[in-house]
N, C-alpha and C positions, 0 to 999 in steps of 0.2 A: 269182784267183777261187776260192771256194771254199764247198762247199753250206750253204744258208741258210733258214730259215723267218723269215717274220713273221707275230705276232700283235699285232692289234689293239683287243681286247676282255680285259678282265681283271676279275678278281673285288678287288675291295679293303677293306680293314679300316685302322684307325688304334688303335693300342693306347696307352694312356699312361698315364702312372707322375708319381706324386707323393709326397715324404716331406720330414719337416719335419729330419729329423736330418743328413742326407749326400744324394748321387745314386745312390747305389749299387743302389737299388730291388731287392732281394734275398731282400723276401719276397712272397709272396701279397696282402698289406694292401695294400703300395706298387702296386699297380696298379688301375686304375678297371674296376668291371662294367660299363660303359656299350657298347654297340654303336654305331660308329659309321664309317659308311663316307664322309666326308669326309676327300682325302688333306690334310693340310694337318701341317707340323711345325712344334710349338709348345715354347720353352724358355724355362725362369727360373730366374735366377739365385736360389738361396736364402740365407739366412741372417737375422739380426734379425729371426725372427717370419715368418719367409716360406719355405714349402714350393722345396722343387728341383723341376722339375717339366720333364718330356721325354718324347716321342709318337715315334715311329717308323709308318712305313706299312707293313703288308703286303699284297704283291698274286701274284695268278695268273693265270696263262691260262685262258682255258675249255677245258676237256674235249672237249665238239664240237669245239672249234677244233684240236684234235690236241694239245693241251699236255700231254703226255703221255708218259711211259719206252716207247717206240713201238717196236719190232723194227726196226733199220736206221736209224731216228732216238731213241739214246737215250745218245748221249755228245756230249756239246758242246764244239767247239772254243775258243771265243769268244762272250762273249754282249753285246751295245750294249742298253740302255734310253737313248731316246730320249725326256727328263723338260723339258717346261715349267715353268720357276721365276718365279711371280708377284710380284708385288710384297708387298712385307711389308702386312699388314692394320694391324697396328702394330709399332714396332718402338722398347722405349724404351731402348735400351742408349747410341747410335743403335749397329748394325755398321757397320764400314765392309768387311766382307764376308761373305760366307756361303759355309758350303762342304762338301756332301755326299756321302755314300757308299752304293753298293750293295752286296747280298751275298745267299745263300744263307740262308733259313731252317733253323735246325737243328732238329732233333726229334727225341729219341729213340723216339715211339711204333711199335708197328710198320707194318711195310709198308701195309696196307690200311687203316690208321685215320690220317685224316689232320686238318687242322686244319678246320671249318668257317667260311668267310668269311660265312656268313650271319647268324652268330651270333657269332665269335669278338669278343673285346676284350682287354685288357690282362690280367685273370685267364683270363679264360674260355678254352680251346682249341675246345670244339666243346658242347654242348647235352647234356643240363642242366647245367650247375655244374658241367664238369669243368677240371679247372685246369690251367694249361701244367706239366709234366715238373718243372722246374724254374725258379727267376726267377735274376737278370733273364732276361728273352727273349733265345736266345741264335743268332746268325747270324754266317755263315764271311763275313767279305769281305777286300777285297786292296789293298793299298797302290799298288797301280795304278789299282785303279777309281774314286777320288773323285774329282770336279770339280774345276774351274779355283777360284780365288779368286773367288767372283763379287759385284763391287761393286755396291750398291744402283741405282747409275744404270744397268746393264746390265739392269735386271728390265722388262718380262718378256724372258726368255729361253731358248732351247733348249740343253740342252747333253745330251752322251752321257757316260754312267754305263756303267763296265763290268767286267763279270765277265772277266779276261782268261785269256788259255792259260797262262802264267808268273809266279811272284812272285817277285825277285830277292831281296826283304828275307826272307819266309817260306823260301823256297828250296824250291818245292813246285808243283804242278802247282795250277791252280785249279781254272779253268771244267770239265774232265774229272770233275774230285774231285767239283763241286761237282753234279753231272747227275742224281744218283740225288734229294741233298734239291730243290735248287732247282725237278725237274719234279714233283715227288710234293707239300710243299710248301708252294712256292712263295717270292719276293725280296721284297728288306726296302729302302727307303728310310729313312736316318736322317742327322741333323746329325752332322757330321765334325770342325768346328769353326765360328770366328765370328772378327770382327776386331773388337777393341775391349774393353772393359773394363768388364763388366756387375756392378754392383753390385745388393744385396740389394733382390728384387722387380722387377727390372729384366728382360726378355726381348721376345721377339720373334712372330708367328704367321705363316709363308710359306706359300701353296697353293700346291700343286704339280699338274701333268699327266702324266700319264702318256699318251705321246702313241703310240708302240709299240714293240714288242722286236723285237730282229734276233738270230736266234738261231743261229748258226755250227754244223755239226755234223764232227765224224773220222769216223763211217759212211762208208764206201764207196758213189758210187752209181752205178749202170749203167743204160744210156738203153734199149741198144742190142747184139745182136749180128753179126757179119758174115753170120752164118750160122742158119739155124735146124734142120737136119738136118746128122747125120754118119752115114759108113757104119759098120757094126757092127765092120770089122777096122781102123776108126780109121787118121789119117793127115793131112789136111787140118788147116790151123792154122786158128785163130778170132781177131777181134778184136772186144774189148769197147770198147765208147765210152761214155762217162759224166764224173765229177767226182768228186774225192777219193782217187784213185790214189796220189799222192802231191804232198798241200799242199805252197807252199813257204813257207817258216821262216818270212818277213817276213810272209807273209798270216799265217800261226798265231799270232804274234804281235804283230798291229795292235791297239796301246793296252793292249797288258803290257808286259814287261820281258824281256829278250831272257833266255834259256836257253842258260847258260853252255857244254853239255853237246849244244847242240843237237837236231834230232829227228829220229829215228829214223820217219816218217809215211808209210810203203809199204805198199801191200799185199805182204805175206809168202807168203801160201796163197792156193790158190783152191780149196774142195772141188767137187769132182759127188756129187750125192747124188742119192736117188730122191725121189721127190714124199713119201715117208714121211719126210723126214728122213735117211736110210741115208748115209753117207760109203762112196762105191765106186771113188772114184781121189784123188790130193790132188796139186796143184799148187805145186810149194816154187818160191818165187822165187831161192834161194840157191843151188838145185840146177840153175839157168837152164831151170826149165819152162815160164817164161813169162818177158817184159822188160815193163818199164811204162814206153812210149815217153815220155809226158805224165803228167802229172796229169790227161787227160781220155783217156786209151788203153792198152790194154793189150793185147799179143799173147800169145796160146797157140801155140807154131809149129807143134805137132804134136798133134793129139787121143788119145786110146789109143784102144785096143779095149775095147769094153766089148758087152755082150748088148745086143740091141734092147731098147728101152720108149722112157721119157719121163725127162728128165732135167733138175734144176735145179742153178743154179752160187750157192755161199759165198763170199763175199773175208774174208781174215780179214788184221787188221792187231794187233801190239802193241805200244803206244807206253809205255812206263814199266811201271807194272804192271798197265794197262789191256788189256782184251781187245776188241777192236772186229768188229767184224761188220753185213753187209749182204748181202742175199739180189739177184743180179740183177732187177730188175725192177719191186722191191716201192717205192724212190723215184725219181721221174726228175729231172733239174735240167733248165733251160730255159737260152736263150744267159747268162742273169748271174748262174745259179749257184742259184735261185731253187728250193726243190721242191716236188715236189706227189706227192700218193701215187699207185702205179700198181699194172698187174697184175705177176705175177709170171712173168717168164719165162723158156721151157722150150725144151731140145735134144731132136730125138725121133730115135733112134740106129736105124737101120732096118738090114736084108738089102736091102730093095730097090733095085734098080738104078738107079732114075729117082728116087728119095724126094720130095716136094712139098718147093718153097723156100719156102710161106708162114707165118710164124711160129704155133708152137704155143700156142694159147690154151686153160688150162683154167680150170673156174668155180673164182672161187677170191675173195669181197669184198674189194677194196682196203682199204688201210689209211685211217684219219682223217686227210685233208689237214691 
């Protein structure tokens, strides 16, 4: 088991591209102004007088809905789209398969300017007349994510599309890499191939569903501590309870390709900082300041000494050359691994004798479930 969002609400566009010369669609010309948010992927075969002609879907989460580079949720382990594949509208090649892929939107624009789904189409990136960076439209995806062969007689059907932790052929991390475009964004549905032998003018139209995303995260997340006060001259061990301590290998990589090199998915450090931010003690796992019994437990055996106030706990993990981090408190998981945003919680380090057991709650807005 291992922590999980789902979204079921998405923003979507359909882009497509048409030239009489090749498929390569490469310039500005090659792609149609039209806005349109019907997912459906549509291909022809060109030549003798007849355009090449191929759509791809772009879709996102909603923003309300948290889809978003979130503090604690903003590296991905694994990601499923879970897509309804219709029956062809027409299909005159005939295929005797079909067979798609997903992936990461790439974009060079910066950070805060992103694509508009309300406007975007195959030239357009976002309102008025601004154009995509570069053609053709260009998206990361992975030799593990595309579907089964899917024969005409199996339509309609559901299958999982996926951005994995692993690509054996690429030899590269994905779903991690791909965290920063895919949630900024947003994934790309496109044809991967076909079965059959489509001659000039000849092609196919399948709608598709996008029915929801399961979205995998490496954040570290903490439910729970043993404890909610320590004395000021430290001493008493803590135990964190949570999800993502350390994933194991076979979960991190369900529907990629197994990681020659294996991983490295522990928490490493644990900081105390102050509610400002402040790092005022660090917990090395290498240094045995802590053991991480589970993948849902971790003990501290011994607290330090630190001055009284308020105190909150870091887990920091790094897997490749990813930096991972999650603030106790800010996600909780539920029994299937499931999260939901919470508050963030805090140690309050006292002189007093007797300290209150009941956990310190400061005001502080949850993050977007």
């Amino acid at each position: 088991m291992t922590p999980y969002r789902l979204f079921y609400y998405f923003l979507k566009a359909r882009c497509d591209a048409s030239k009489l010369a090749n498929n390569i669609y490469d310039t500005a010309a090659d792609w149609t102004t039209t806005h349109s948010e019907v997912p459906y992927i549509h291909f022809q075969q060109g030549g003798g007088g007849y355009n090449y002609e191929d759509s791809i879907i772009l879709f996102r989460g909603q923003r309300a809905d948290g889809w978003d580079a979130l503090s604690g949720a903003d590296i991905w382990m694994k990601v499923f789209i879970w897509t309804e594949f219709m029956p062809a509208e027409y299909d005159t090649i005939p295929c005797t398969y079909y067979k798609f892929v997903t992936g990461a939107l790439d974009d060079p624009h910066a950070v805060n300017d992103e694509p508009d789904y309300s406007y975007l189409s195959g030239r357009w990136y976002k309102s008025p007349e601004v154009e995509w960076e570069a053609f053709p439209i260009h998206y990361h995806w992975s030799y593990a994510g595309y579907t089964r062969n899917i024969p005409p007689s199996d339509l309609p059907c559901t299958e999982r599309l996926v951005i994995p932790a692993w690509d054996a052929i690429k030899n590269s991390f994905e779903a991690m890499a791909l965290s920063d475009e895919g949630l900024k964004n947003g994934l790309v549905i496109a044809q991967y191939g076909y079965g059959g032998g489509a001659s000039s003018g000849e092609g196919y139209i399948l709608d598709i569903n996008i029915q929801y995303v399961q979205a995998h995260f490496m954040n570290p997340m903490t439910n729970s501590f043993s404890r909610y006060t320590m004395p000021a001259a430290g001493g008493p061990s803590l135990i964190l309870t949570g999800l993502g301590f350390n994933n194991d290998e076979d979960e991190i990589e369900e529907g990629g390709h197994i990681n020659p090199l294996g991983w490295d998915d522990r928490v490493d450090e644990i900081y105390i900082q102050t509610p400002a931010g402040t790092t005022v003690y660090t917990f090395h796992r290498i240094h045995g300041d802590f053991t991480i019994d589970s993948n849902s437990q971790i003990t501290i055996p011994s607290w330090p000494t630190l001055p009284a106030g308020t105190y909150m706990l870091q887990l920091y993990k790094h897997e490749g050359s990813f930096d991972i981090y999650g603030y106790s408190g800010d996600w909780r998981t539920d029994s299937t691994g499931r999260m939901t945003a919470g508050s963030r919680l805090y140690i309050w380090v006292t002189d007093e004798i007797h300290p209150p057991t009941r956990p310190v709650i400061l005001t502080r807005p949850p993050l977007s479930a």
